[in-house]
PLY file of the C-alpha trace (Angstrom):
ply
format ascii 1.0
element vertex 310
property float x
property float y
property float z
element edge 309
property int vertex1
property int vertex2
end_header
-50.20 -184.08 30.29
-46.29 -184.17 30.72
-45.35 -185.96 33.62
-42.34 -183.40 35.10
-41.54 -186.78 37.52
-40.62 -188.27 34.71
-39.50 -186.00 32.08
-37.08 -187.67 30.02
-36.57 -184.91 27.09
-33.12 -185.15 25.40
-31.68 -184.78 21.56
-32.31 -182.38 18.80
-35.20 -180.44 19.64
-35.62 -178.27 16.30
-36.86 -174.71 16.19
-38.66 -174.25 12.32
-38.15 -170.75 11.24
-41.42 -168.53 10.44
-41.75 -168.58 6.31
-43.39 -165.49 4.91
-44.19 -164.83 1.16
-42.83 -161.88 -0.55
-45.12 -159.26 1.42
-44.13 -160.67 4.35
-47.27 -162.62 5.05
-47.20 -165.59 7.51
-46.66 -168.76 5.29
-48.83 -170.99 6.80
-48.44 -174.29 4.38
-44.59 -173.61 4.41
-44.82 -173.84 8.10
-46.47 -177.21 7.61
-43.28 -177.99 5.06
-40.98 -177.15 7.91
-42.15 -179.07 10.47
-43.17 -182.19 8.32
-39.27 -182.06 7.10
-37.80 -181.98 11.03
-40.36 -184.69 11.92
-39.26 -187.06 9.04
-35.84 -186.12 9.93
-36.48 -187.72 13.42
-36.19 -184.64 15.16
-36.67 -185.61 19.04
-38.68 -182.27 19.62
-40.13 -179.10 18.07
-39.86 -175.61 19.91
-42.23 -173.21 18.16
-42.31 -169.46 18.58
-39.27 -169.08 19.67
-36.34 -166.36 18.66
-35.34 -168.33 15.98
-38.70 -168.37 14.58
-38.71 -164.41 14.36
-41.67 -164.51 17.45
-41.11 -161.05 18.05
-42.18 -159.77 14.59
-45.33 -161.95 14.78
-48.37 -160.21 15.33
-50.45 -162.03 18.73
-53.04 -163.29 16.03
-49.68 -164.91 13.81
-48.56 -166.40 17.10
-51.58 -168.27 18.10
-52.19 -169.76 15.15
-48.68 -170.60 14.91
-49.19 -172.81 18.50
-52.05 -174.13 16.95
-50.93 -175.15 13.46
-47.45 -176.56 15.07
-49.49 -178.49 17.86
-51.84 -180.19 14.97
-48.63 -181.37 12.70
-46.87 -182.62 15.97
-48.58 -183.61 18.53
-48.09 -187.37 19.96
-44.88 -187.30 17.38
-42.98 -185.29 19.13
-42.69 -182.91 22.40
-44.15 -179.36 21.44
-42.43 -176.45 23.39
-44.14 -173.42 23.52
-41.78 -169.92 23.18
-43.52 -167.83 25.20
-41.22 -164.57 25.60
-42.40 -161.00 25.39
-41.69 -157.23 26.44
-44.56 -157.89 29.16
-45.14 -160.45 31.95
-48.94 -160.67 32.23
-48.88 -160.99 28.38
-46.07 -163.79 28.68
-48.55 -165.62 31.04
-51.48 -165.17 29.03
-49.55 -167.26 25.93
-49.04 -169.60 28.09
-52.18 -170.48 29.49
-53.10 -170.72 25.50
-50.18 -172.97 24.56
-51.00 -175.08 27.31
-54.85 -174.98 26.05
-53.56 -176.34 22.98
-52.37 -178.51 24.03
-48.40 -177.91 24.11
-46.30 -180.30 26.08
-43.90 -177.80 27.54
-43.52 -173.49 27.37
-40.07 -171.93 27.20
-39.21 -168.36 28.19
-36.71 -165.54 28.34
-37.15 -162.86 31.86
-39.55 -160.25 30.01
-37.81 -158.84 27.08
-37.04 -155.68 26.08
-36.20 -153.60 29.23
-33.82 -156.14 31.65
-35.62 -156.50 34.66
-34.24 -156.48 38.55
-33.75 -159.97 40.30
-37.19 -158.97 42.20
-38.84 -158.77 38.69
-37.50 -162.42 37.44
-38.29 -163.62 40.49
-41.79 -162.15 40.49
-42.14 -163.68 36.82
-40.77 -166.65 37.00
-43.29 -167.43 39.85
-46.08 -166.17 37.62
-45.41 -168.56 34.92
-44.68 -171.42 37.05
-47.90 -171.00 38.18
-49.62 -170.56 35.31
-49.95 -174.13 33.59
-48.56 -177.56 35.16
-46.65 -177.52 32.14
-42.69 -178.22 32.81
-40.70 -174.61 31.53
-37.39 -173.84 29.79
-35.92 -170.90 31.49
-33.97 -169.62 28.65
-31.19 -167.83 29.87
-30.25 -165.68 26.79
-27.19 -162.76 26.27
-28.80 -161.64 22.96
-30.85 -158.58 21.65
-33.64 -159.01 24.32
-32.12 -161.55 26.14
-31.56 -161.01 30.22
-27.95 -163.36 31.58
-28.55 -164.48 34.37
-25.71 -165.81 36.82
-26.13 -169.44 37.55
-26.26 -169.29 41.37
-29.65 -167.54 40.42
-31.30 -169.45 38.38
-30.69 -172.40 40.12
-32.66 -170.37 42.57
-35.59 -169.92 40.31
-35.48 -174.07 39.66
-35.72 -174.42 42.83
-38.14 -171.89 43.80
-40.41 -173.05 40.61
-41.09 -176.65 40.54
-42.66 -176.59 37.06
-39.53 -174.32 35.92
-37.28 -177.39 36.13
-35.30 -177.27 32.30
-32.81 -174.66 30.82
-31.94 -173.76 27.79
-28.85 -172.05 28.62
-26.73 -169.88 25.82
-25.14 -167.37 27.61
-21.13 -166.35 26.84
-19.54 -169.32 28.40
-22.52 -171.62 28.23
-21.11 -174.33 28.89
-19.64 -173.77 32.11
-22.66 -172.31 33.48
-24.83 -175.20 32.36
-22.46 -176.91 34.93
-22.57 -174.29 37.78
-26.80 -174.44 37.28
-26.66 -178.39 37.82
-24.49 -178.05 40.61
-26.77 -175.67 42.43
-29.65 -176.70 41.35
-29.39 -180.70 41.78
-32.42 -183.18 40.90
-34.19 -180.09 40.39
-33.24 -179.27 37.01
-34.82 -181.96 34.74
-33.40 -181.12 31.59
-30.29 -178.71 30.21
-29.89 -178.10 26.80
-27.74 -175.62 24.94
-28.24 -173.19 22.03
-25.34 -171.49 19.99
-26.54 -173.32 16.14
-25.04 -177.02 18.78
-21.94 -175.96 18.20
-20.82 -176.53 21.63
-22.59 -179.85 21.90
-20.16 -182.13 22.63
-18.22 -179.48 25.95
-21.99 -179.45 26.74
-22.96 -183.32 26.61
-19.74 -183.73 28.82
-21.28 -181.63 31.37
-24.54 -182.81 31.89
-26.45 -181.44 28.67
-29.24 -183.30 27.26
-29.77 -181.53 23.73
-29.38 -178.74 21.85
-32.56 -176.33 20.46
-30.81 -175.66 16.85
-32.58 -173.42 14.02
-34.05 -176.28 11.59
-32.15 -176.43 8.00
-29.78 -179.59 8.59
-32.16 -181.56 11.65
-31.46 -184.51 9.69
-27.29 -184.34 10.06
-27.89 -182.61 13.37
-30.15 -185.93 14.31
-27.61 -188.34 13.62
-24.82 -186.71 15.44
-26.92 -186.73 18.69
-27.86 -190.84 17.91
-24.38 -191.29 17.83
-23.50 -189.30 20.73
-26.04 -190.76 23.00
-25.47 -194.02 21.82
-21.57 -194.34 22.08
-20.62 -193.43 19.53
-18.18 -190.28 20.25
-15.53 -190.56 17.00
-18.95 -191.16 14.55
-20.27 -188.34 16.23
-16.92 -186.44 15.85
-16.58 -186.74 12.02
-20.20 -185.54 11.80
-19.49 -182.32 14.20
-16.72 -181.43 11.91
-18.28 -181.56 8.92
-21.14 -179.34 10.18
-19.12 -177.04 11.61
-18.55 -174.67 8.84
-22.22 -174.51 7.86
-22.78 -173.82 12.18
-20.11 -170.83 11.86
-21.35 -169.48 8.66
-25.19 -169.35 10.15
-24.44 -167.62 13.12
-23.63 -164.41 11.66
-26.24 -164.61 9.10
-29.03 -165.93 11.51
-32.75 -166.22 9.69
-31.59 -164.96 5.90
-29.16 -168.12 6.31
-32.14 -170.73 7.59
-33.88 -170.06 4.71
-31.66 -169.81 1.71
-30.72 -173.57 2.80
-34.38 -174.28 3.61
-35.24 -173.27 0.04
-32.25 -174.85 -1.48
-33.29 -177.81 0.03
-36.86 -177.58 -1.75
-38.93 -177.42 1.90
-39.92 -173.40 1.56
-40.74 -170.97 -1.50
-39.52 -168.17 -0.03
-36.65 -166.27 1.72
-38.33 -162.75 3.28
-37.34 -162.40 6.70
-39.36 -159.67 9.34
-36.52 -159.29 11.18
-34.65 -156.06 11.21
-30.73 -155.48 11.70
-29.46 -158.39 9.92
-27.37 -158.39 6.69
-28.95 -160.55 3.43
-26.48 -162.96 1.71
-24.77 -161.76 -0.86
-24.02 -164.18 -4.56
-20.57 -164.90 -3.00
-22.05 -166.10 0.37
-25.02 -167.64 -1.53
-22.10 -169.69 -3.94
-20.67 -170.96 -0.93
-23.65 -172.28 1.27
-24.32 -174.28 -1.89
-20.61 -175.24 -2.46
-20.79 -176.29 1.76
-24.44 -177.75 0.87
-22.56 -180.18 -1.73
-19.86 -181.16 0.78
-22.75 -182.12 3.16
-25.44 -183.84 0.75
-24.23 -187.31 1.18
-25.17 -187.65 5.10
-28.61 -185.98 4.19
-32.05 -187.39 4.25
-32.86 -188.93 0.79
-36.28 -187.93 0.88
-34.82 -184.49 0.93
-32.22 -184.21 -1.44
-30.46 -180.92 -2.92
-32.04 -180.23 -6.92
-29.10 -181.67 -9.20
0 1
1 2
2 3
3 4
4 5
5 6
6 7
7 8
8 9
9 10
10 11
11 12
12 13
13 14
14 15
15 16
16 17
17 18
18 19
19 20
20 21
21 22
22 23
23 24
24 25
25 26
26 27
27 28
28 29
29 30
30 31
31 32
32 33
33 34
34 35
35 36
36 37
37 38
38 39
39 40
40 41
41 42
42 43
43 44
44 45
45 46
46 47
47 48
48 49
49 50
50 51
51 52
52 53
53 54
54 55
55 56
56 57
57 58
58 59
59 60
60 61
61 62
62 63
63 64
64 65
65 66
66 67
67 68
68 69
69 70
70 71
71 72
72 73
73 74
74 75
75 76
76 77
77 78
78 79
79 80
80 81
81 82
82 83
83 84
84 85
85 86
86 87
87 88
88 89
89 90
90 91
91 92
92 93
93 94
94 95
95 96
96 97
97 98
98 99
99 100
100 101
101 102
102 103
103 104
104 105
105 106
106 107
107 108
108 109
109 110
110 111
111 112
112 113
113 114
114 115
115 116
116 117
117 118
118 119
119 120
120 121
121 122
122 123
123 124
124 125
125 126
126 127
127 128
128 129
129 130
130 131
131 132
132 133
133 134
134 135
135 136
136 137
137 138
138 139
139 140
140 141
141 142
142 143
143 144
144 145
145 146
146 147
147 148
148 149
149 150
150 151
151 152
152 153
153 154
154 155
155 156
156 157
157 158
158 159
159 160
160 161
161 162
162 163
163 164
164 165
165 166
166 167
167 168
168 169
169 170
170 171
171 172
172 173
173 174
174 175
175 176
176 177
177 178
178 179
179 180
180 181
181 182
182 183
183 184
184 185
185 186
186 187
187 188
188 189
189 190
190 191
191 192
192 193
193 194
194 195
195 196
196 197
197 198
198 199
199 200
200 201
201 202
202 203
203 204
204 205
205 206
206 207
207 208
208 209
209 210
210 211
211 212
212 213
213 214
214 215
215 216
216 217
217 218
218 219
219 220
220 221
221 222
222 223
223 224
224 225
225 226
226 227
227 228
228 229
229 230
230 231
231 232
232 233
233 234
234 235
235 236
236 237
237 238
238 239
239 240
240 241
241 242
242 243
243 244
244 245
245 246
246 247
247 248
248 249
249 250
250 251
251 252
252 253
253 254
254 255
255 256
256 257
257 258
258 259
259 260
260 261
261 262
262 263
263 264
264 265
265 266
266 267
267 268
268 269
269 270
270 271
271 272
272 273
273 274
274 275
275 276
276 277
277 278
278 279
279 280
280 281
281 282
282 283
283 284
284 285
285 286
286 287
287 288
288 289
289 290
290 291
291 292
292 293
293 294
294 295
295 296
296 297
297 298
298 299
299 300
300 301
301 302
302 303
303 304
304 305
305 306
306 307
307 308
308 309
């Protein structure tokens, strides 16, 4: 069971994007691809289920096996976190209790989604899921389609209030400056920060007290290095790799999961590019000629296990 005490989670922790076939079944052994390519890419956690993973176009059947497949591959390798967000609280606390069942090392969660709740409602949930498991939980304080902000004088308020609720993933509109207002509220009793936005903010956000990033999973093994180097020191090594990522960062944020998995395919570690979600807009042969033209730039600080096809 992870120790909250001592929870000493920091890096790259990767969240794999769902893979469906064609008809937009769940591809389970592409799944298995996914995570096998962030572990040998020394990714220093996985966080399953999460937006980036398309969790609310799973069905609840697709999501539990999900927890369970990703807990099998990664367990003991690496810290499993546990998305656990939904439309409904008593549903939200019901994944939980499975994830933790499973065996997952940590649960992460948005304020029910859907309809933005009152301050009494957070509250009210955040207590709920705190009290579910003895599992430590990433409040994920999100500005996106679903997403609740929440001002950082109050969820320091629901770290304090919620010992097991003691790490954020924080990606609000000026996340980095709330990830500093949160730690200065919410002192030793926010265990670990880390940041969203594709890491593109990383190094603001490792100034401040940041301890990670939670990036979709396409480049873990560039994305891996930079951190090593960051953490270790090394803050002009970690520079040059920063700006060589940072077009393929900009480019994926408007493109979201139709982007993940054109490079995820390129890269050889999925068949297939189908996304559930709705609302986005597919990549067109010019954007598709210049993710592989940015692909080329980057291939030489890739894994070699994992090179691009020649």
């Amino acid at each position: 069971m992870t120790s909250i005490g001592n929870l000493d989670w920091k890096g790259i922790f990767v969240i794999p994007p769902t893979p469906f076939h064609d008809d937009l079944q769940v591809d389970y052994d592409g799944l298995r691809n996914v995570l096998r390519f962030a572990l040998d890419c020394g990714a220093h956690g996985i966080v399953a289920n999460a937006n980036a993973s398309e969790s609310p176009f799973l069905s609840e059947t697709e999501r539990r096996r999900t927890v369970e497949l990703v807990i099998k591959e990664c367990k003991g390798k690496a810290p499993v976190v546990i998305g656990v967000s939904s439309p409904c609280a008593a549903v939200t606390v019901e994944y939980a209790k499975f994830a933790a069942g499973a065996g997952a090392d940590g649960l992460m969660s948005m304020p029910p989604t859907q309809q933005r709740p009152g301050e009494a409602e957070i509250r009210s949930f955040y207590k709920a899921l705190g009290a579910a498991t003895p599992l430590p939980v990433f409040i994920q304080n999100w500005g996106g389609p679903g997403g609740t902000p929440m001002a950082a004088r109050f969820v320091a308020e629901l770290i304090r209030d919620n010992p097991t609720c003691c790490c954020v993933k924080e990606e609000t509109e000026y996340a980095s400056q709330v990830m500093s207002e949160i730690l200065d509220a919410a002192g030793g009793a926010c265990k670990v920060m880390m940041g969203g936005k594709t890491g593109r903010p990383l190094f603001e956000e490792y100034r401040r007290g940041g301890r990670g990033t939670m990036p979709a999973c396409e480049v873990p093994d560039i994305q891996v290095r930079l951190w090593d180097k960051l953490d270790g020191g090394d803050e002009t090594g970690a520079e040059e790799l920063h700006r060589a990522l940072l077009p393929l960062l900009i480019m994926e944020l408007g493109y979201g999961p139709h982007f993940w998995k054109a490079v995820l395919k390129r890269r050889g570690i999925i068949r297939g590019v189908a996304v559930r979600q709705t609302g986005g807009r597919k990549l067109d042969q010019a954007a598709l000629d210049y993710v592989d033209h940015l692909l080329r730039q980057l291939a030489p600080l890739m894994d070699k296990r994992y090179p691009l096809p020649a």
